[in-house]
N, C-alpha and C positions, 0 to 999 in steps of 0.2 A: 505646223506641217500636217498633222493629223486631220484640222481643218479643212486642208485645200485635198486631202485625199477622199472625203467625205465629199466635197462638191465632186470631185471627179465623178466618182460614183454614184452619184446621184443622176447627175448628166448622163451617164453609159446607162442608165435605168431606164431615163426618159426617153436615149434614142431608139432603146431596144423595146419600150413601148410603141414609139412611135412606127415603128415598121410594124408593130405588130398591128397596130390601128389599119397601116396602111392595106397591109394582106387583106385584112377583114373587109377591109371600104370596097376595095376592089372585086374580093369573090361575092361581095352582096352589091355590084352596081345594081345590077339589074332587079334584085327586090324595091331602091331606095327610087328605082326612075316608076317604075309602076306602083308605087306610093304616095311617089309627087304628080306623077297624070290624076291620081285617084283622089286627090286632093288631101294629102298630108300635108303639113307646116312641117319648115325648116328646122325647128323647135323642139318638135316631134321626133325628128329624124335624129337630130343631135342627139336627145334623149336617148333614143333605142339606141344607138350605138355606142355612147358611155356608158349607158348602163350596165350593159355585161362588163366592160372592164372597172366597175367602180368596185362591182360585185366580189370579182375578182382580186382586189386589192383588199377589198372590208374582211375578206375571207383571208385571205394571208394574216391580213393585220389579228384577226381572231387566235391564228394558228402560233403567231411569232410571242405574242403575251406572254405565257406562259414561261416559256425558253429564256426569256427578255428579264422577267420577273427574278427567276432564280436563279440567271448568273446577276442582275446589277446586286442582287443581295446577296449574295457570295462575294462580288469586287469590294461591293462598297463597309461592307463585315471589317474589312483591313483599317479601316480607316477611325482615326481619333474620335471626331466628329461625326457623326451620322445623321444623314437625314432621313425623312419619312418618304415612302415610297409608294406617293398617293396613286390614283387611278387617272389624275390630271396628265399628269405625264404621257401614258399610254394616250390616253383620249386625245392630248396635242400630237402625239405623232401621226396617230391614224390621221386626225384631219389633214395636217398638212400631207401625207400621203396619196388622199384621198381630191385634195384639190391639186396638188403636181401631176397626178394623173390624170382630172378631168380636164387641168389645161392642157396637157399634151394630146391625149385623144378630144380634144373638143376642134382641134384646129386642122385636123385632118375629117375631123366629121362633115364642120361645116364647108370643107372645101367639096367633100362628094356630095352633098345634098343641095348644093349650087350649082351643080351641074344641070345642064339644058335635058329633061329627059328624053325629048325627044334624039338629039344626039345619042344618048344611053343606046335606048330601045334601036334605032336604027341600025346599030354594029353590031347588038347580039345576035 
């Protein structure tokens, strides 16, 4: 049960990044069309715009360690058997954190920076 409440949440993460990508795409069209006239790559583009949200995640992940650390050592205190509470741990979550977020802001990146600029530019 615990498990599928974990996917829930994970899922409400991703869509709640996902709109937030969206806001972002949207108030930067107009940088991402006069980047592509000027001749930036798609590549490029994806870049600059995960990047502040990967930033954004490495930096929670920084903040959460801590907190993370001294309750699983308090839970796991209760217990018969104990195990050690390497640095592997933290470093698997951040990654997988850190790649659910790049693929959730990657697929709304590359959807704006495929955009025709010439379309962009002509409605601003």
């Amino acid at each position: 049960m615990l498990n599928y409440f974990c996917l829930i949440s994970v899922f409400i993460a991703c869509i709640g990044l996902y709109g937030l990508a969206m806001a972002v795409t949207e108030q930067r069209t107009r940088e991402i069309g006069i980047r592509r006239v000027l001749g930036a790559s798609v590549s490029r583009m994806v870049t600059m715009i995960s990047l502040e949200f990967l930033l954004l995640v490495l930096l929670a992940n920084i903040i959460a360690w801590p907190a993370a650390y001294l309750l699983m050592k308090y839970w796991l205190s209760n217990y018969i058997y104990r195990i050690d509470q390497g640095p592997g741990f933290f470093l698997a979550a951040a990654a997988l954190a850190l790649f659910i977020s790049f693929m959730t802001v990657c697929y709304r990146s590359v959807r704006a920076a495929l955009k025709d600029p010439v379309k962009v530019l002509r409605y601003e």
